[in-house]
GUMARTI-163771 format. One line per 2 residues: number of its first residue (from 1); their letters; for each residue x, y, z of N, C-alpha, C. Coordinates in Angstrom, 2 decimals. Atoms other than C-alpha are relative to their C-alpha. Example, Ala and Ser with C-alpha at 12.3 -4.5 7.8 and 13.67 -1.06 7.14 Angstrom:
BEGIN
1) AS) 0.89 -1.19 0.00 12.30 -4.50 7.80 0.90 1.20 0.00 | -0.82 -1.19 -0.06 13.67 -1.06 7.14 -0.77 1.09 0.73
***
This chain:
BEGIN
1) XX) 1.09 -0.18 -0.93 30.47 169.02 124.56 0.12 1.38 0.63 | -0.17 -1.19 -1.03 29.72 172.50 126.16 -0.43 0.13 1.00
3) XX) 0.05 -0.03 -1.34 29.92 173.54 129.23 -0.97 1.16 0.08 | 0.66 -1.27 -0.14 27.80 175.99 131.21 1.19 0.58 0.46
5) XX) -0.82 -1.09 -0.56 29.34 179.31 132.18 -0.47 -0.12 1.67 | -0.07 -0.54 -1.22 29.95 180.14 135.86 0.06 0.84 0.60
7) XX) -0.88 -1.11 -0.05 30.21 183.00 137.30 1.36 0.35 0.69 | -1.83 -0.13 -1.02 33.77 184.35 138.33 0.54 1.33 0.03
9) XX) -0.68 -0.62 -0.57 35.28 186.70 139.81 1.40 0.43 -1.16 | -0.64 -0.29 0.54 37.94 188.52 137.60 0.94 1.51 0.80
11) XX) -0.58 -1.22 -0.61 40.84 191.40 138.73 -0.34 1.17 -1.09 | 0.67 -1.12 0.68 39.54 194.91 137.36 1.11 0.24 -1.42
13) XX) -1.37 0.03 1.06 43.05 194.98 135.35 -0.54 -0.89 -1.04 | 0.30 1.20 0.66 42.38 191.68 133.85 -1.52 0.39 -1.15
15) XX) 0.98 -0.66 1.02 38.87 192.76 132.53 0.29 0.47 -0.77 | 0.01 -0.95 0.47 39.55 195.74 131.55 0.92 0.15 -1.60
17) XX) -0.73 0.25 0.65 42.53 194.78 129.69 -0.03 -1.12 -1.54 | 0.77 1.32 0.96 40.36 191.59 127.74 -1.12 0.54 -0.67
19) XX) 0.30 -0.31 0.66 38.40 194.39 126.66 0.26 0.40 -0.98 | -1.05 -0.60 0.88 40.49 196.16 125.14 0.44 -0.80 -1.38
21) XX) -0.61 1.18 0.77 42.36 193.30 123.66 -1.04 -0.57 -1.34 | 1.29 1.25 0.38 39.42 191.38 122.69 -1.12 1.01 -1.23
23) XX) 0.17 -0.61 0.79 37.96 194.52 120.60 0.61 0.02 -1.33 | -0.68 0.24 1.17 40.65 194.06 118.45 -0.10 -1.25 -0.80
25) XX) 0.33 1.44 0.91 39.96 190.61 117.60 -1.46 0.02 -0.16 | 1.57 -0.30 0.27 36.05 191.25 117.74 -0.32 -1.27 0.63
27) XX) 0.29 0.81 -1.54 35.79 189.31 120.99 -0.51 0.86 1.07 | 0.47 -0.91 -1.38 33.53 190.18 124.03 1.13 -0.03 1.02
29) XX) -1.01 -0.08 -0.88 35.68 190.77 127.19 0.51 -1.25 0.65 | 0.27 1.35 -0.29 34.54 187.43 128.18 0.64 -0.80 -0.85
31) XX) -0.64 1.37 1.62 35.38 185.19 124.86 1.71 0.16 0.37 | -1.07 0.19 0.14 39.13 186.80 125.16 0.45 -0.12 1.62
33) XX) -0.29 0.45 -1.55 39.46 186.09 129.36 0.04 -1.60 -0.88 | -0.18 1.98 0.43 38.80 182.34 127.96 1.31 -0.31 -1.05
35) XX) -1.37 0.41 0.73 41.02 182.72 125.14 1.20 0.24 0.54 | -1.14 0.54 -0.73 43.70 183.47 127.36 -0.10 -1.17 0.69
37) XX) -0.13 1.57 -1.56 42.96 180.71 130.20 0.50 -0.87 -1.35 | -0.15 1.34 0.72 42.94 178.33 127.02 1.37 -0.15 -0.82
39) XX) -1.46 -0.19 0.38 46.45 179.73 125.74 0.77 -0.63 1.32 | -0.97 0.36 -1.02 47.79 179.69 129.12 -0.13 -1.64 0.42
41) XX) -0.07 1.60 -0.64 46.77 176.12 130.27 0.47 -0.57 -1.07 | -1.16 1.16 1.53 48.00 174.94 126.84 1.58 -0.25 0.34
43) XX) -1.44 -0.30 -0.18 51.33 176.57 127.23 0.45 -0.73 1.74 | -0.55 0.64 -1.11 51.47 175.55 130.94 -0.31 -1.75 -0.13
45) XX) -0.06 1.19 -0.12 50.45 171.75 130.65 0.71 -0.50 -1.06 | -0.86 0.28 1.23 52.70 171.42 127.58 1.30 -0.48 0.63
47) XX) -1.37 0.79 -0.39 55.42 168.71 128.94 1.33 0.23 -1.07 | -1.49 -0.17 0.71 58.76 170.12 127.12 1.31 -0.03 0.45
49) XX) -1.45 0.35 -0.46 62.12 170.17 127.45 0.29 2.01 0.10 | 0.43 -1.12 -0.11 61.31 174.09 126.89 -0.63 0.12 1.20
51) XX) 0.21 -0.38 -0.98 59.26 174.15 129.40 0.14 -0.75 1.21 | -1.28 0.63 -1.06 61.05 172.01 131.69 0.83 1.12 0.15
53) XX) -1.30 -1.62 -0.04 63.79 175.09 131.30 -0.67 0.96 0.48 | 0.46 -0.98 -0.73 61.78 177.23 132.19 -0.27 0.51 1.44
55) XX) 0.81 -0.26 -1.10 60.43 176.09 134.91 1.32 -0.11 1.18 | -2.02 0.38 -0.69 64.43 175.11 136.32 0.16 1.80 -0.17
57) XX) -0.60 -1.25 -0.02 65.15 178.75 135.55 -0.92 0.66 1.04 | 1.04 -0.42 -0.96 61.73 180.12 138.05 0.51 -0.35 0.91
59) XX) -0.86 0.42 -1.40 63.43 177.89 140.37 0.93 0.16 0.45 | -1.37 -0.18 -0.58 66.61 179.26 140.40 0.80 -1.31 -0.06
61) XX) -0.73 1.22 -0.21 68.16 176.24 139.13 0.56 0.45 -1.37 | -0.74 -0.13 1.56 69.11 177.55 135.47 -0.30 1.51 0.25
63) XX) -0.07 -1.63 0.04 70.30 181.28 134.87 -1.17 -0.05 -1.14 | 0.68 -0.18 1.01 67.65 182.88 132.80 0.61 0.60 -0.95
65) XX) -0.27 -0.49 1.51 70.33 184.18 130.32 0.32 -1.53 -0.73 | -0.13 1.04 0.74 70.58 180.41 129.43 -0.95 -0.58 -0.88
67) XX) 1.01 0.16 0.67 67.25 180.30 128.35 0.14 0.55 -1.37 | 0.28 -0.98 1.24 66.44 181.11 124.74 -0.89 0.78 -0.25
69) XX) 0.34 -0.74 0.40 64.85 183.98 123.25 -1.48 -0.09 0.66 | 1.23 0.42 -0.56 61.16 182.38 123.56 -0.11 -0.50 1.36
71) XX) 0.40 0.17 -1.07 61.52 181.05 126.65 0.67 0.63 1.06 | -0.14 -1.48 -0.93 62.80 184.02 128.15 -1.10 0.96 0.59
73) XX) 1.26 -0.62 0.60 59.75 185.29 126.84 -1.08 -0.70 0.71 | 0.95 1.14 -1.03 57.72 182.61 128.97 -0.03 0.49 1.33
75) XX) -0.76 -0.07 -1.43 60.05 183.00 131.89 -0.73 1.06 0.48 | 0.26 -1.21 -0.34 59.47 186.78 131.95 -1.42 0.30 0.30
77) XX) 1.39 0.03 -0.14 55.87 186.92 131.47 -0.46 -1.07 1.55 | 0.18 0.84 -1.62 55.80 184.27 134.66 0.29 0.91 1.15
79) XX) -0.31 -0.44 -0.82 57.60 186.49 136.44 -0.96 1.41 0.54 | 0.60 -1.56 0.40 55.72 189.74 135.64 -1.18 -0.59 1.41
81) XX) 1.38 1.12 -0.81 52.62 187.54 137.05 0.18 0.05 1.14 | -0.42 0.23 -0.69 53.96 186.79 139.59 0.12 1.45 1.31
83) XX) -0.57 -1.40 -1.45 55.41 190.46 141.52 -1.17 0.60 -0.56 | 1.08 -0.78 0.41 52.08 191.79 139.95 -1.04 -0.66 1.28
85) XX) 0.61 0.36 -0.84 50.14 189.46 142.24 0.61 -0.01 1.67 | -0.37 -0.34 -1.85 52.39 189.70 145.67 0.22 1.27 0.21
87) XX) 0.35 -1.91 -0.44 52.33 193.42 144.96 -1.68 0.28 0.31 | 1.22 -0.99 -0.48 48.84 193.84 145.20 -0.63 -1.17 1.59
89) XX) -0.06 0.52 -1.29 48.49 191.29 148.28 0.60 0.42 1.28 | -0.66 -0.08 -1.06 50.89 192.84 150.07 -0.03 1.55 0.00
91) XX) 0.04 -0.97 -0.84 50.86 195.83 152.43 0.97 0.57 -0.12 | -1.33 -0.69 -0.35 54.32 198.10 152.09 0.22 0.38 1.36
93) XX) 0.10 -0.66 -0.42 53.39 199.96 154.06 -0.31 -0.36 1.82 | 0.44 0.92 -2.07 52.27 197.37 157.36 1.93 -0.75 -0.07
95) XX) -1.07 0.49 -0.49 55.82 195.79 156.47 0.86 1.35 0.36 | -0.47 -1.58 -0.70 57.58 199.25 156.98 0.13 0.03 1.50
97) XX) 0.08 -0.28 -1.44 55.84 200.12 160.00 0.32 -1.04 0.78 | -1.04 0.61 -1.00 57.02 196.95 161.35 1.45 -0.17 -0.13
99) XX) -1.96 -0.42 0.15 60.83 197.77 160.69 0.05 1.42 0.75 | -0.35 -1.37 -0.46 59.86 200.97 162.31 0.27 1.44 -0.85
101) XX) -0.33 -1.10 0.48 59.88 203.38 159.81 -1.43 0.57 -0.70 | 1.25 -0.95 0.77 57.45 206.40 158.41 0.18 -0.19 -1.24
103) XX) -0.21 -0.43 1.54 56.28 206.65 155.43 -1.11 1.41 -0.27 | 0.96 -0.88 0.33 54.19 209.21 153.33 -0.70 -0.41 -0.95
105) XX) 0.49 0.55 1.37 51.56 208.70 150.84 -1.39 0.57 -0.12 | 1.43 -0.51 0.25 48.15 209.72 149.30 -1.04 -0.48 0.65
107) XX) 0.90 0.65 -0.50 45.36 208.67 151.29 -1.13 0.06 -1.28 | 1.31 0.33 1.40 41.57 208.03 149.14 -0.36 1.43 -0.22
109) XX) 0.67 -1.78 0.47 40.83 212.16 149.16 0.75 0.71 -0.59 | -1.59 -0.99 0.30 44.26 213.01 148.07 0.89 0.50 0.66
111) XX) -0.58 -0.42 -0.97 45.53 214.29 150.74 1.61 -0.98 0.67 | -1.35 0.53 -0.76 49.28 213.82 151.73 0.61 -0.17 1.68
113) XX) 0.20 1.15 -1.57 49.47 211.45 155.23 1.54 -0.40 -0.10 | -0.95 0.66 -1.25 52.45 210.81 157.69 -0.78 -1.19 0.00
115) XX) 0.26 1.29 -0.98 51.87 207.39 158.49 1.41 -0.51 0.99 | -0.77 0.55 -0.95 53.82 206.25 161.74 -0.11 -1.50 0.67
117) XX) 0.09 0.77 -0.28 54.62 203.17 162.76 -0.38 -0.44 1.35 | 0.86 -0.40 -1.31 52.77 203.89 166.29 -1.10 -0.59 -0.56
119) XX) 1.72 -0.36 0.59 49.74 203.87 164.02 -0.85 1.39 -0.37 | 0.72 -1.56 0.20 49.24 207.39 164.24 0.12 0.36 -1.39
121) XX) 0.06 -0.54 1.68 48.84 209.38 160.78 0.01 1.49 0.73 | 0.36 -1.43 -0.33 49.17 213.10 160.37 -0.24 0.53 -1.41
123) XX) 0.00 -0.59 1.52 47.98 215.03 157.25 1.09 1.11 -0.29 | -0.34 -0.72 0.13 50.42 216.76 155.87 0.04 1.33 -0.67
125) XX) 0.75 -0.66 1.02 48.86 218.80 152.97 -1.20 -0.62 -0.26 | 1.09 0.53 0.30 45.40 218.47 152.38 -0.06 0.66 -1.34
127) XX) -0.13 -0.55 1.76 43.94 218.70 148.63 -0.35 1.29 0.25 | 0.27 -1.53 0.41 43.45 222.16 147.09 -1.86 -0.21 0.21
129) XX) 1.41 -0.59 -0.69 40.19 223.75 149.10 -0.31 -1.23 1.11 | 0.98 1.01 -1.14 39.89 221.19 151.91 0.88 0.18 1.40
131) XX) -0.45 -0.18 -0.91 40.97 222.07 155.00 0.82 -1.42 1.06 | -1.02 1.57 -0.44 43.69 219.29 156.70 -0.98 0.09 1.46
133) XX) 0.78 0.14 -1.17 42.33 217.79 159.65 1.28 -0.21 1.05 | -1.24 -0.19 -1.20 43.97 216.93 163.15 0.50 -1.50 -0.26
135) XX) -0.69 0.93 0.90 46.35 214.06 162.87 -1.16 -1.12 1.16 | 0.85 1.03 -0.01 44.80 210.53 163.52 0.71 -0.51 0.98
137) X) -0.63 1.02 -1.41 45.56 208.03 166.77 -0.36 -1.38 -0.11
***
């Protein structure tokens, strides 16, 4: 029986990456987003003794050099997932400033920014031809 489509929300990575992919198999960007979900929910609702291990090793209950080869290969790919999504959730840069410490970094024009854990900012180099401004409060 088929379903209708929905629309959804996808991460620009994710797209971009199911185009790519999905060219090679002579899949729209769309067809290979599904053909993963339908790999991954396979592989994840798949009751094993494999993936039982696996999921003991995520938990810190089995070393992952005990795992074998493939389900290292599981493990890892979980993990990847994983610091890929609480990296882009998370702020460095707000946990920092609450430990108290500066950092530096590119702001959206290019321009190289003091950030202080005050809140203040100061530019430190602005891009080539743009005059730095006064620092921020």
């Amino acid at each position: 029986m088929a379903t209708a489509d929905r629309p959804t929300r996808f991460a620009v990575d994710l797209l971009e990456s199911a185009a790519v992919e999905g060219e090679r198999d002579s899949r729209s960007a769309k067809q290979q987003l599904d053909h993963w979900a339908r790999v991954g929910r396979a592989v994840s609702l798949r009751e094993s003794a494999a993936r039982r291990r696996v999921e003991a090793a995520l938990a810190g209950d089995l070393p992952l050099r005990d795992l074998a080869p493939e389900e290292r290969v599981v493990a890892n790919a979980e993990i990847d997932v994983a610091i890929q999504t609480r990296a882009r959730s998370l702020s460095f840069g707000d946990v920092l400033a609450a430990e108290g410490v500066v950092t530096v970094a590119l702001d959206e024009a290019g321009a190289l920014v003091e950030y202080r854990p005050d809140g203040t900012s100061v530019v430190l180099e602005a891009p080539p031809g743009v005059a730095a401004p006064a620092a921020h409060g």
